[in-house]
C-alpha positions as CSV (number, residue, x, y, z in Angstrom):
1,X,1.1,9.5,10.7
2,X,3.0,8.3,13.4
3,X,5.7,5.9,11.7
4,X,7.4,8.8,9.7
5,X,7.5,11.2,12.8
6,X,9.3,7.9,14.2
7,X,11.8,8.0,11.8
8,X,12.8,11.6,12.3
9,X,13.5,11.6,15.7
10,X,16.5,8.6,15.4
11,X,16.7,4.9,13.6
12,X,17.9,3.2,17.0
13,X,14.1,3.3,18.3
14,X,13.5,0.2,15.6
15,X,14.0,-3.2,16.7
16,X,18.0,-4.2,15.2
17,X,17.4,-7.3,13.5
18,X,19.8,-6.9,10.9
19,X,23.4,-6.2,10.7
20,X,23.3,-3.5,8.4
21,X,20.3,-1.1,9.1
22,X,18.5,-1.1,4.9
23,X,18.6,2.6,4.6
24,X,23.0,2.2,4.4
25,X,23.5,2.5,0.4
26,X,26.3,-0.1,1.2
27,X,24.4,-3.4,0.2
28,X,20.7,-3.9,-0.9
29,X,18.3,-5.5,1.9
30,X,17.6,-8.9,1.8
31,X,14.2,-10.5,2.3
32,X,13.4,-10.2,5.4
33,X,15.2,-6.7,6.1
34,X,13.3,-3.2,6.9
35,X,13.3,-0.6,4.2
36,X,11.5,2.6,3.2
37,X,11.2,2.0,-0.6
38,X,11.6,-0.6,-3.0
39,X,14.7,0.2,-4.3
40,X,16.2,-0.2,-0.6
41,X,15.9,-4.0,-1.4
42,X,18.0,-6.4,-3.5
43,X,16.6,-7.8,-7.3
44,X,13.6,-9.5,-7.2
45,X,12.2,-7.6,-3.7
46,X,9.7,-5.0,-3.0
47,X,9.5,-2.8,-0.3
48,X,6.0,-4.0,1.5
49,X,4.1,-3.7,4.9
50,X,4.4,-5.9,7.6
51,X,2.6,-4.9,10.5
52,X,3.9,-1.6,11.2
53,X,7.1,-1.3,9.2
54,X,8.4,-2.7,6.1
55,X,10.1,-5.2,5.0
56,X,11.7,-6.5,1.7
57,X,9.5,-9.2,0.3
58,X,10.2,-10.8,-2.6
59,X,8.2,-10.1,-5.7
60,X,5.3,-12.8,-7.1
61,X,6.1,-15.3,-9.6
62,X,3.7,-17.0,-11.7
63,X,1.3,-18.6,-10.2
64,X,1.2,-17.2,-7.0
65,X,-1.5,-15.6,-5.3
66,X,-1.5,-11.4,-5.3
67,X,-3.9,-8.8,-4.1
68,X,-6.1,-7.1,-6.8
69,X,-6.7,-4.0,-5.2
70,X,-10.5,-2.7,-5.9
71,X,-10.1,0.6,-4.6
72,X,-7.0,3.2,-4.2
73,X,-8.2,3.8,-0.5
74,X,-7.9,0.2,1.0
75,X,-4.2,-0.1,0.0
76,X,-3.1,1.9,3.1
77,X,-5.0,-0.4,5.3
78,X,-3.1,-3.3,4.8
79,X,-1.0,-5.2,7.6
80,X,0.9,-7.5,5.4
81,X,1.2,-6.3,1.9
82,X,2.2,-8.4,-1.1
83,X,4.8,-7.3,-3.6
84,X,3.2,-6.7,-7.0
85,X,3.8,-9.6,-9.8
86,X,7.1,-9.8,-12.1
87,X,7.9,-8.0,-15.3
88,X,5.4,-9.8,-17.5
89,X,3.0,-10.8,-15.1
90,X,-0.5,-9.4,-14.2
91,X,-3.0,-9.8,-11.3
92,X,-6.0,-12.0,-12.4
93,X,-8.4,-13.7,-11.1
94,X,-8.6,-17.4,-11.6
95,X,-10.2,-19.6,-13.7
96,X,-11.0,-22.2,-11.8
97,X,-13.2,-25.5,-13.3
98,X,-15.4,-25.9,-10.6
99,X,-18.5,-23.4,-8.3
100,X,-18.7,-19.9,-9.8
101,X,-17.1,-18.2,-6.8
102,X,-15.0,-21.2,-5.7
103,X,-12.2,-19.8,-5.0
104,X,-12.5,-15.8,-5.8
105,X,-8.1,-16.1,-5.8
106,X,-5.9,-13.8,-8.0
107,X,-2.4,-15.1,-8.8
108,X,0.3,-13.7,-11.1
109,X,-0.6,-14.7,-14.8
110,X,1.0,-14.0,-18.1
111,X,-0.5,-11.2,-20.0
């Protein structure tokens, strides 16, 4: 696809809106800064989509909602990812008290 031909060809073509570009192994990206993997970003960050590059966002605490993903294929398809929960945490859907499908939300649960 077309994003990893752009980063071939030279980094300055991405937007600078960090001081140090993520891919330096001098310091771990902050939330907020680009990245190609998860281990470009500090503690507590993931790697994730946002529009069409990614960014470190940081990863779900209990509580929160996350994205179950039903099938492998969508996964690609996604503009803004979320990271995945925290050690300890799963994806599940909600038990809400209330209409059946009421809310149909998964947030970050302990196992």
């Amino acid at each position: 696809h077309a994003a990893a031909e752009l980063d071939e060809v030279g980094v300055e073509a991405q937007p600078r809106r960090t001081p140090a570009p993520a891919w330096l192994p001098t310091a771990k990206g902050e939330e907020g800064d680009f990245c190609l993997r998860s281990s470009d970003c500090a503690p507590g960050l993931c790697c994730a989509r946002h529009f069409w590059s990614k960014i470190c966002k940081p990863v779900l605490r209990e509580g929160q909602v996350c994205t179950r993903h039903r099938r492998k294929g969508t996964h690609g398809l996604e503009i803004f990812q979320r990271c995945q929960c925290a050690e300890g945490l799963a994806c599940r859907l909600q038990r809400e008290q209330g209409p059946a499908d009421a809310s149909r939300l998964h947030t970050c649960q302990r196992h």
